[in-house]
TORFI-530724 format. One line per 10 residues: their letters; for each residue x, y, z of N, C-alpha, C. Coordinates in steps of 0.05 Angstrom, whole numbers. Atoms other than C-alpha are relative to their C-alpha. Layout:
BEGIN
a) X,Y,Z,X,Y,Z,X,Y,Z | ...;
END
This chain:
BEGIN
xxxxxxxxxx) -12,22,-14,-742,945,-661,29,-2,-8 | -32,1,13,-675,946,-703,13,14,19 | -14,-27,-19,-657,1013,-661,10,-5,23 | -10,14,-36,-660,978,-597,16,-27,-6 | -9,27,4,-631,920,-616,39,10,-7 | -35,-22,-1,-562,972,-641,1,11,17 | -3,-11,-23,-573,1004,-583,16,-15,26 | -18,28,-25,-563,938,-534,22,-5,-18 | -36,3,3,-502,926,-580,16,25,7 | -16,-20,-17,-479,995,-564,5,2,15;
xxxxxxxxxx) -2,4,-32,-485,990,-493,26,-27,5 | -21,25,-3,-447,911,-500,28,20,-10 | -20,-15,21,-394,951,-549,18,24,22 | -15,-22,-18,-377,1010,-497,0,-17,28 | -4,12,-23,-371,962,-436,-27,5,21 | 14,-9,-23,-434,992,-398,-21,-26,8 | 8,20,-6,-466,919,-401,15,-21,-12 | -16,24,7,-438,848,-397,-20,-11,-22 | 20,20,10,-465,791,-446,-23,-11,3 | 32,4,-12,-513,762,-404,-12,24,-6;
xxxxxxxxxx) 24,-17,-3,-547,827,-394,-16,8,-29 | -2,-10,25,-540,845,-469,-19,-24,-12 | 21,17,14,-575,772,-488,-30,3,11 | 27,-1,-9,-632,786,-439,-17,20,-10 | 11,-30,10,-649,858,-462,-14,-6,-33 | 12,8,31,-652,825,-538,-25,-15,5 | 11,11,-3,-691,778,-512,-33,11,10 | 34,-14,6,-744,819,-484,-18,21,-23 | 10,-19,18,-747,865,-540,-6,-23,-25 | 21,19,18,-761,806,-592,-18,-25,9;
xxxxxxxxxx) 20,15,-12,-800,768,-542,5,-36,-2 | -17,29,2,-752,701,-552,21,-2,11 | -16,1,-7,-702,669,-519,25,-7,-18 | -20,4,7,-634,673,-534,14,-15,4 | -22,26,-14,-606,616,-498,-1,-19,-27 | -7,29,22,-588,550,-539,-11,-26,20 | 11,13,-9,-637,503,-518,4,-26,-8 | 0,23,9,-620,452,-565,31,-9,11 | -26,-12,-4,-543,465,-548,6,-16,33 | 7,14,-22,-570,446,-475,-9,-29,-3;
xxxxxxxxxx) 3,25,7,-607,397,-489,17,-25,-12 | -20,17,14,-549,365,-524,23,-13,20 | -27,-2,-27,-499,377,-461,-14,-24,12 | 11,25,-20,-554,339,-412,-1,-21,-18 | 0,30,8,-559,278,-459,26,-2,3 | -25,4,-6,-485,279,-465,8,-8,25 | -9,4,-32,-479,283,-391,-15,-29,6 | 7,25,-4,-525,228,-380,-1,-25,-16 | -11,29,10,-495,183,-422,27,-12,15 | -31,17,-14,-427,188,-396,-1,0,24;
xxxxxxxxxx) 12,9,-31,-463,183,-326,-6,-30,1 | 2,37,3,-494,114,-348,27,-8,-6 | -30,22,1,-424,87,-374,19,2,15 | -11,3,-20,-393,113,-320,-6,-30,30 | 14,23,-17,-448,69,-274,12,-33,-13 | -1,29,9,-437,11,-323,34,-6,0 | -23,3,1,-360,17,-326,11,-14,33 | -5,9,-33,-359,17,-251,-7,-32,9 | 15,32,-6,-408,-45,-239,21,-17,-14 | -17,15,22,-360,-77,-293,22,-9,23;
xxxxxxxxxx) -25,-4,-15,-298,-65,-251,-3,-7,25 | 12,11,-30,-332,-80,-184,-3,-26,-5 | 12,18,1,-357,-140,-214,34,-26,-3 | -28,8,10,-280,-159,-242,10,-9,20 | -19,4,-26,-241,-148,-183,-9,-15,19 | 14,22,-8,-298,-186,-142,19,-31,-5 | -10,31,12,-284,-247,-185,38,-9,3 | -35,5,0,-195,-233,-180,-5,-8,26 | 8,5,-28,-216,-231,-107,-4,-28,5 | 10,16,-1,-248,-291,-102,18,-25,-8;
xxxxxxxxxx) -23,12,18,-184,-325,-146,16,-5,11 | -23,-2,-15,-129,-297,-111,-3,-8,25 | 0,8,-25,-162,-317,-36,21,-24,13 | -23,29,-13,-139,-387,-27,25,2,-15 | -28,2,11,-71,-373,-70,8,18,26 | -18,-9,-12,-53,-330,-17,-11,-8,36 | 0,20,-23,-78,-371,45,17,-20,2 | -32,24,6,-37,-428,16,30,14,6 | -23,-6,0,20,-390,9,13,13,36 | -13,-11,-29,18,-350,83,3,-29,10;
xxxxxxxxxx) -5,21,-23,9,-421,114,28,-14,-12 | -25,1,10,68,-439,75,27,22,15 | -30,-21,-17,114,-384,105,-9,-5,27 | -2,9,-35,89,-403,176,18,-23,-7 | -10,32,-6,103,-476,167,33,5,-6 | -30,-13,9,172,-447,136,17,13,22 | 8,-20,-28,176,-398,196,9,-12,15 | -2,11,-14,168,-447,239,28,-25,-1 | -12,17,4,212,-495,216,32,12,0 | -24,-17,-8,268,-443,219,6,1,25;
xxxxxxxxxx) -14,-8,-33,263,-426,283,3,-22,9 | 0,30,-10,255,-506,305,30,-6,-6 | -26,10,6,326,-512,264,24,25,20 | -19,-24,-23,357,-445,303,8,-5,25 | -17,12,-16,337,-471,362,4,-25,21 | -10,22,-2,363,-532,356,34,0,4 | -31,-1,8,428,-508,331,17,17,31 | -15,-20,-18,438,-457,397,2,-22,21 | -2,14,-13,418,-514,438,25,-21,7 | -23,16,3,468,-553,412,27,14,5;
xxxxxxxxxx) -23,-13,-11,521,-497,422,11,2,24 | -4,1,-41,504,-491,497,6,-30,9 | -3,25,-12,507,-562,510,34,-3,-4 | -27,4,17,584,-558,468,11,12,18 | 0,-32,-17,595,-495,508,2,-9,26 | 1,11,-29,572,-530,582,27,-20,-5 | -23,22,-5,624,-592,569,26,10,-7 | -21,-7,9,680,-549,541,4,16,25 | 8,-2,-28,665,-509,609,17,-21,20 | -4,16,-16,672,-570,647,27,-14,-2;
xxxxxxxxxx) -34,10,10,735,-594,613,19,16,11 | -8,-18,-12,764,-534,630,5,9,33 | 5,2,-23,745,-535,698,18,-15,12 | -15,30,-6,779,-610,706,30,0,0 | -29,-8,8,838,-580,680,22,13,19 | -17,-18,-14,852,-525,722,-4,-8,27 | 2,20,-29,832,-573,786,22,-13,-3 | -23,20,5,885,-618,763,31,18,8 | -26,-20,-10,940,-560,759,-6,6,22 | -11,-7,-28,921,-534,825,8,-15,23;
xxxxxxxxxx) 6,23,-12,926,-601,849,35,8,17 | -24,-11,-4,997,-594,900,23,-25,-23 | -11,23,9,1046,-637,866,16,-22,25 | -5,17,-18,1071,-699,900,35,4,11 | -23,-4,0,1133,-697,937,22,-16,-13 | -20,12,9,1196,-724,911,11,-9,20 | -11,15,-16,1224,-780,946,36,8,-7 | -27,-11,2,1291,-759,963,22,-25,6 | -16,40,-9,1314,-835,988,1,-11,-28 | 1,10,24,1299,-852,918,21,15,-19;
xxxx) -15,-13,22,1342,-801,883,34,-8,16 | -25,7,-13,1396,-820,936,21,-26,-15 | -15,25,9,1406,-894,914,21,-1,-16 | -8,-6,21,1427,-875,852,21,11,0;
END
């Protein structure tokens, strides 16, 4: 059994078999496995632990942000109806203020208007009996 056992390392040693093949060949010649069972065994608990604290980290964090959720709602309902009413109250003062321009705007218009009716008006004649007396 030794013989074969230098032999599968000879074979691993000159490249003509990989590892795997080289653990299996041992394996059937001393009738045991070569794997690392405990090695495994050690990985899957590992794994399913940091599977559970993954689950429980999550629920944690689902459960958190839930509750900020739940916090932050009405702070930021208050606050949007606050920028309407704000909003609103802008534009109500805008237009107020354009309104008020056009109405400034129409009578400055109309002044203007009155004006240049007036100049086109003919002018009156000059009494020429009157400039005579004199």
């Amino acid at each position: 059994m030794k013989e074969e056992k230098i032999m599968v390392l000879n074979m691993l040693q000159e490249g003509r078999i990989n590892v795997e093949e080289a653990l299996k060949l041992l394996d059937s010649i001393q009738g045991h496995s070569w794997g690392f069972p405990e090695t495994e065994k050690n990985i899957d608990e590992q794994l399913s632990k940091f599977s559970q604290s993954i689950d429980g980290l999550t629920k944690d964090l689902c459960s958190k942000m839930e509750s900020v959720f739940k916090d932050i709602e009405p702070k930021i309902k208050k606050a949007s109806k606050k920028v309407v009413e704000k909003t609103a109250n802008a534009v109500d003062q805008v237009s107020k203020s354009l309104n008020e321009t056009l109405d400034s705007l129409k009578k400055y218009e109309e002044s203007c208007e009155k004006e240049c009716n007036e100049d086109d008006k003919p002018e009156e004649p000059v009494n020429n009996e009157d400039n005579r007396e004199n």
